[in-house]
C-alpha positions, 0 to 999 in steps of 0.5 A: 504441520499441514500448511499448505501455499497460498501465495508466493512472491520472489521474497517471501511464501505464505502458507495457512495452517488451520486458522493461522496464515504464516508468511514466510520469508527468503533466507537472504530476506534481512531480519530488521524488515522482518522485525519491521513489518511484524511491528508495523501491523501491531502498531495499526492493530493497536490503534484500533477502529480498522479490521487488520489480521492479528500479529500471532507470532515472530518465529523460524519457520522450516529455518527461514523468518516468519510472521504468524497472523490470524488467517482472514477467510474471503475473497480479494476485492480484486477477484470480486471485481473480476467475478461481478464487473457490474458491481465495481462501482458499488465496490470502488465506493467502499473501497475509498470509504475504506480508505478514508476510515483507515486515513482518519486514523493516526499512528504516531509511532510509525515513520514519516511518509515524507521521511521514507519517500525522500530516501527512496527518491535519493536511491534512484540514480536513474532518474538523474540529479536535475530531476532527483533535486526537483523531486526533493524540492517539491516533497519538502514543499508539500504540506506535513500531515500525521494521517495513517497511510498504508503505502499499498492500498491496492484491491489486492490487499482487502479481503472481504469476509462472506459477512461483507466485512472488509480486512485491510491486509499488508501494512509493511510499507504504512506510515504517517503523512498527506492522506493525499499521497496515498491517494496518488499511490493507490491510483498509480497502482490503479494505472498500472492495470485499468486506467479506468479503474484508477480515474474512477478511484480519483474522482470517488475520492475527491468526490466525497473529500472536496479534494481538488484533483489537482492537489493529489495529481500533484504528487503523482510525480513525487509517488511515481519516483519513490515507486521507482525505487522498489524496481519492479521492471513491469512498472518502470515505463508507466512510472517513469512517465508520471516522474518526468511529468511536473505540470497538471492541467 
């Protein structure tokens, strides 16, 4: 075939083939989320207006799982903020105007953001059952919105074209809900390398939004315990810290 590795995580490995990028997932990887997450990203291709690498193909690659998309050539945002330092403020502003194209749209088919963090905070027994219940009681007083949000909305998944097109890449966690709460996850993300990256990322959001800063800090506690589920052990301190955290200034 001549596929070569472009990148690989403990889950999964992701090769291209020619014009094909082919991602292929650990045998004890369960099908369903295979399944899942070709039909997300064919769900938000559908809804049209944001540029998201084609769904190819399901199949068996050498055995194991396997999604096909179209293979996007360019850079990650993030390595071209690490390549032009002077000009992460030019690209933070398109990156939350990207963000903000992507949260204009609706996907109604998908779950709901709500839905999906109340069972990630149930699953967290670390965090104990006082602080679990508070968590529950402040997601289910947070205002219901449908705006499309991809749960992942980090440099590392935008890829930029040599044309200066920007490719949104990665939408196995999207669902729909409170555009504010993707917000709170991106700037988590943000947190757990550049703290001033993230501060940057708020205020360009809530900038051009007129979003109160102190509606989006309030679900950072709520993002950090679903966050928590994920157990990833290099986040758990930072995290931990924004799940005990209740009150904003």
């Amino acid at each position: 075939m001549g596929a070569e590795i472009i990148a690989a995580t403990a889950t999964k490995t992701v090769y291209r083939d020619g014009d094909k990028a082919i991602k292929v997932f650990h045998a004890d990887f369960p099908k369903a989320e295979v399944l899942n997450e070709a039909l997300i990203t064919a769900r938000v291709e559908e809804t049209g207006g944001i540029k998201v690498p084609k769904v190819l193909e399901v199949g068996v690659f050498e055995g194991e799982w396997s999604i096909t998309f179209e293979f996007i050539e360019g850079k990650t945002l993030e390595q071209l903020m690490e390549e032009h330092p002077d000009q992460i403020p030019d690209y933070m502003e398109k990156m939350v105007d990207l963000h903000l194209s992507v949260m204009a749209k609706q996907c109604p088919l998908l779950n709901k953001l709500k839905d999906k963090m109340a069972r990630q905070i149930s699953d967290i027994e670390e965090l104990g059952d006082s602080t679990r219940y508070e968590m529950q009681t402040r997601l289910d007083s947070m205002p219901k919105h449908t705006k499309l949000c991809h749960g992942d909305f980090n440099p590392t998944n935008i890829i930029v074209k040599d044309d200066g097109t920007f490719y949104v890449i990665d939408w196995v966690h999207a669902t729909q809900g409170n555009a504010s709460a993707d917000v709170a996850r991106t700037y988590l993300l943000f947190c757990l390398k550049d703290q001033k990256k993230a501060d940057m990322y708020m205020d360009l959001f809530c900038k051009k939004t007129g979003t109160a800063k102190k509606y989006v800090q309030s679900w950072l506690p709520i993002v950090a315990a679903a966050q928590l589920s994920k157990k990833r052990p290099e986040e758990a301190e930072l995290l931990n810290q924004w799940a005990n955290v209740f009150e904003y200034q």
